[in-house]
Structure formats: structure tokens, C-alpha cells
GUGUSE-192980 format. One record per residue: x, y, z of N, C-alpha, C in turn. Coordinates in steps of 0.02 Angstrom, whole numbers, padded with zeros to 5 digits, always signed. Layout:
BEGIN
XYZXYZXYZ
...
REM end
This chain:
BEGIN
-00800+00330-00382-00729+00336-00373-00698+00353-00441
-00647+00401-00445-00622+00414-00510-00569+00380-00514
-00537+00374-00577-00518+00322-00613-00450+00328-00577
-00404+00372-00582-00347+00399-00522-00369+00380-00458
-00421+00345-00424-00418+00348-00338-00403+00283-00344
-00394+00235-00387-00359+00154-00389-00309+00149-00434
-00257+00087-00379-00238+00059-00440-00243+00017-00455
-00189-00042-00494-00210-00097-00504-00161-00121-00518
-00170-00230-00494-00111-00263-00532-00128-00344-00536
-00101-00388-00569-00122-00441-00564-00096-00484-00510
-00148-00533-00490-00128-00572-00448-00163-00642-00470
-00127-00700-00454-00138-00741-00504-00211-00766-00569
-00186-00703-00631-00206-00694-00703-00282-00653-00679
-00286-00610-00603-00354-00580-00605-00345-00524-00572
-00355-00442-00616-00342-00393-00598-00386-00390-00528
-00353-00357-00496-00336-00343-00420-00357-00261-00412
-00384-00212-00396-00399-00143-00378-00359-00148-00284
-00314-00072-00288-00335-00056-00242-00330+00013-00224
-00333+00034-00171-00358+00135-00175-00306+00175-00177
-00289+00224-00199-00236+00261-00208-00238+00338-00193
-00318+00317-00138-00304+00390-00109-00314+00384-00014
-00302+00408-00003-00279+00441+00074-00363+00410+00105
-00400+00417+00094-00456+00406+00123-00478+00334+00094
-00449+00327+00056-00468+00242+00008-00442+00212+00059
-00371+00213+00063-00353+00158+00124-00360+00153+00179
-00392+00211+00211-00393+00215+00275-00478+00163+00282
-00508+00185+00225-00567+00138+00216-00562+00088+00219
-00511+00038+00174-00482-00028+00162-00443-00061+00222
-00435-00012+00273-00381-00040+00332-00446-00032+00403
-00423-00079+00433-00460-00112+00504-00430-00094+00562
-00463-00080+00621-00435-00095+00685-00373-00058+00670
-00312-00097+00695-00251-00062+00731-00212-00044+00646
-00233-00081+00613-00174-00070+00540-00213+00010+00523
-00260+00060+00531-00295+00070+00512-00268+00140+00576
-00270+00130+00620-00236+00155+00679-00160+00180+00653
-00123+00135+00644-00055+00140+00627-00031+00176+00569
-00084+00163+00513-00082+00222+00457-00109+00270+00455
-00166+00289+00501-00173+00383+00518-00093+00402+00579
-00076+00362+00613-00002+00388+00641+00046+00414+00589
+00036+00372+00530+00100+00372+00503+00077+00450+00468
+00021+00425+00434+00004+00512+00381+00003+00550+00417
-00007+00561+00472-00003+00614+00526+00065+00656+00519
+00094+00604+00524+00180+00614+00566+00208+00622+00483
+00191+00615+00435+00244+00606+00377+00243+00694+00366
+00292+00706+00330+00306+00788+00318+00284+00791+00228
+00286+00867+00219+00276+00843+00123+00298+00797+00084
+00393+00805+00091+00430+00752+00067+00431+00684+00096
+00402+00667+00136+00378+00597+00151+00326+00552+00134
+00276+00616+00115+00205+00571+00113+00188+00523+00043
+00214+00549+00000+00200+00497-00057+00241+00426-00041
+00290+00435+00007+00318+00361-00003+00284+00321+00057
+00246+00368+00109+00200+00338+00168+00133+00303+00129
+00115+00344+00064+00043+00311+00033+00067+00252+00008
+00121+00276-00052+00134+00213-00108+00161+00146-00059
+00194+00141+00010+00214+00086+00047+00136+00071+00071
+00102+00094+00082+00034+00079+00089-00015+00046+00058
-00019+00086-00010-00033+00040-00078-00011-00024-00076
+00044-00020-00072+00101-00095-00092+00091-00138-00039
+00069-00114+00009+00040-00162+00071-00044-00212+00060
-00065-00158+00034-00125-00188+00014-00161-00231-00048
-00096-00204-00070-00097-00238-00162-00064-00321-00154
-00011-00338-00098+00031-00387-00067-00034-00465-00062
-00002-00509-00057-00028-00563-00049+00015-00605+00022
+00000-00641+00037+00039-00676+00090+00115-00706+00064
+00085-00728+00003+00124-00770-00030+00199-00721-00067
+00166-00657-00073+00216-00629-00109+00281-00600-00064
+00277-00591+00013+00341-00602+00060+00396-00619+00057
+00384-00678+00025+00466-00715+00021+00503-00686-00033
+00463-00655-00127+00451-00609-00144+00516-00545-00118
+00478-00512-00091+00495-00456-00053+00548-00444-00024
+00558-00496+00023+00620-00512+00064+00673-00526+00012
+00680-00549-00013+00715-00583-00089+00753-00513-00122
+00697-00467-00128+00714-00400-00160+00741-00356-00113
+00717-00349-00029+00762-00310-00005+00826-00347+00026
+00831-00417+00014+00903-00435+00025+00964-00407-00047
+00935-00417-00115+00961-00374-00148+00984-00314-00166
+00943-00278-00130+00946-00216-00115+00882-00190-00151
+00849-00219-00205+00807-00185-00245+00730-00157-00203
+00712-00172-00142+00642-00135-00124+00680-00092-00090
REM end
């Protein structure tokens, strides 16, 4: 895998990998989540698709814990 097909981030103090290409995640995803993201890349147009991967990424990079997180930021407006 080349150095561009991951990324990376910490999660508590231990770098974390995850794929940052189109076929990485579809690898990394199961059953119906896995289902739901060939719908989506399907259906996304040029100007859509980088924000269909990177919400993808960010799905997989996510912890359970980091939700409340999340929610927090799109009640702010910031995600």
C-alpha cells in the first residue's frame, strides 16, 4: 500500500491507520455498511465524491466514544 492510500490519527496516545482510497474502504467495510458505501460512490457526481470518501474516512477513523464529540460540533455548526 502506498504511503497516500492511508491516513492517520491518534486515538488514545496510539496512531490509528485508516484507508484513503476507494477500494481501501470498501475492504475495511462489512455486510450492509459496505453495501451502503458502493450506493453512495455510485450515486456521488465529480463534485461530490471527495466529500462521499473523506465522510467515509472520518467514519472509520471515529471511535464510539467520539459521538458525543461530533454531535457537540454539529450542534455548533462546526462539522
Amino acid at each position: 500500500m502506498a504511503e497516500d492510500d492511508v491516513r492517520w490519527t491518534m486515538h488514545d496516545g496510539e496512531r490509528v491507520e485508516v484507508p484513503a482510497t476507494i477500494g481501501g474502504i470498501r475492504a475495511a467495510l462489512s455486510g450492509e455498511r459496505r453495501a451502503q458505501f458502493d450506493t453512495e460512490i455510485d450515486a456521488a457526481n465529480v463534485n461530490d465524491l471527495y466529500n462521499v470518501v473523506r465522510r467515509w474516512i472520518v467514519e472509520l477513523a471515529s471511535f464510539p466514544e467520539d459521538e458525543e464529540i461530533f454531535t457537540q460540533l454539529r450542534e455548533q455548526g462546526a462539522a
